[in-house]
N, C-alpha and C positions, 0 to 999 in steps of 0.2 A: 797521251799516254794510252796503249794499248795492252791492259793487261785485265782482270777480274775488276777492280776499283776504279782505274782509268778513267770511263764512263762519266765518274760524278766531276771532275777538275775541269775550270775551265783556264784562263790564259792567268787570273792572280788567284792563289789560293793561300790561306790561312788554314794551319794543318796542327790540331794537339793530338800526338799519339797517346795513347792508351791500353794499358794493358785487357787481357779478356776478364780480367777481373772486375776490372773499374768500371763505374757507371757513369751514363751522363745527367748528371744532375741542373740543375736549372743555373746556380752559377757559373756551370761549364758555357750552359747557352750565353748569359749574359758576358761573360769571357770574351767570348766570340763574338759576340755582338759590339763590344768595347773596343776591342782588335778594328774588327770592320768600319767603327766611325774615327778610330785613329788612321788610318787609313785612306780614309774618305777626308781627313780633313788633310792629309798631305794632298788631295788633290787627285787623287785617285778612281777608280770604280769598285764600288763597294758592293754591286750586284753579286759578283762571281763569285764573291766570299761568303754570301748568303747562298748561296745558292749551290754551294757546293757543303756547305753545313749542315743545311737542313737536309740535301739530298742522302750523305750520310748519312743520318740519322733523323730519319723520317717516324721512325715506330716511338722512336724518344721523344720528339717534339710531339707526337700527337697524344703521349701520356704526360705530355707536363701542360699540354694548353690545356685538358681537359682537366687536370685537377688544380691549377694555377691562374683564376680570372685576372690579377694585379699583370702575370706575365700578358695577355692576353691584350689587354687594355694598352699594355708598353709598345706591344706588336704593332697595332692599331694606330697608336700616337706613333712613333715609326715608319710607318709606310702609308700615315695617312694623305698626302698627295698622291702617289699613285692609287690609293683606295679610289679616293674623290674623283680621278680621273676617270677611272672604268667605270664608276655609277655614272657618271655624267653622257658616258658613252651609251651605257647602258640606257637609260632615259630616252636619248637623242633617237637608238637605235627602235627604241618602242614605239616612241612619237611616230617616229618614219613610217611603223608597220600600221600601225594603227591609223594614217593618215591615205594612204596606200588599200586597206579593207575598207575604208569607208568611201575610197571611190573607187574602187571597184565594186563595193555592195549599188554605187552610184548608178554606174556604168550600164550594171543589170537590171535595175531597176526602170532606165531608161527601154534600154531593151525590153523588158517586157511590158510597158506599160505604154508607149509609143509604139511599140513595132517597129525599132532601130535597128540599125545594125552595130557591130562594137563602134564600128569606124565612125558612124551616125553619132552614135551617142559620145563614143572621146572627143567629135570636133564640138557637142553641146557645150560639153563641160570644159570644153579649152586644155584639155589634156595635151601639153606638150611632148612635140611629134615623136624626141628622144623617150620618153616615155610610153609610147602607144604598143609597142614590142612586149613590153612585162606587163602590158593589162591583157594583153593579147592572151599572151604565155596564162596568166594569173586564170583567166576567163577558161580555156581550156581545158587547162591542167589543176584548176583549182590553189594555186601554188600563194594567191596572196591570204 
């Protein structure tokens, strides 16, 4: 849909008109939310219905989580599998850097305390060869 609103729709939408009077109140959200798991239990994808919900009415959702903690916790028990996912990613992705600074702090240390060279001190340390490019990069550019 190519118009002003367009923008927020994607391929299934759930759609309550409303007058410029009318508010969205927190039952409206959980409406919507009702809708999207009837929906989802036909079998469906329940993402585009969130997601074009909230994208409407972003300035409304961000005044009812803020004075609504029960809605908030609902939210949470709701998307908490994808919550859990991104932490977990998130984590993985720490670990990674954090494993990554600690041999390159490695790396340099050899270098300066042996009189290495990078190449000297990654074959010490068994740095795998696919790797020896982003310590390189890291060493240079300071980038790990």
């Amino acid at each position: 849909m190519k118009n002003e609103i367009g923008h927020i729709f994607r391929q299934y939408n759930i759609i309550e008109y409303k007058s410029p009077d009318d508010k969205l109140t927190i039952d409206d959200f959980y409406k919507t939310v009702g809708y999207a798991c009837l929906y989802k239990g036909l079998g469906r994808t329940v993402d585009a219905v969130m997601q074009a919900s909230v994208a409407a009415n972003r300035e409304s959702y961000e005044r009812i989580r803020m004075c609504d903690p029960f809605m908030c916790e609902a939210l949470r028990e709701l998307m908490r599998d994808e919550i859990e996912e991104r932490e977990r990613e998130a984590a993985r992705q720490a670990d990674q850097k954090a494993r990554q600074e600690k041999s390159l702090k490695l790396i340099r240390n050899l270098m300066e305390t042996m009189k290495m060279t990078a190449e000297q001190a990654m074959d010490a340390l068994k740095v795998p060869a696919n790797d020896k490019k982003k310590y390189m990069a890291g060493l240079q550019y300071n980038l790990i």
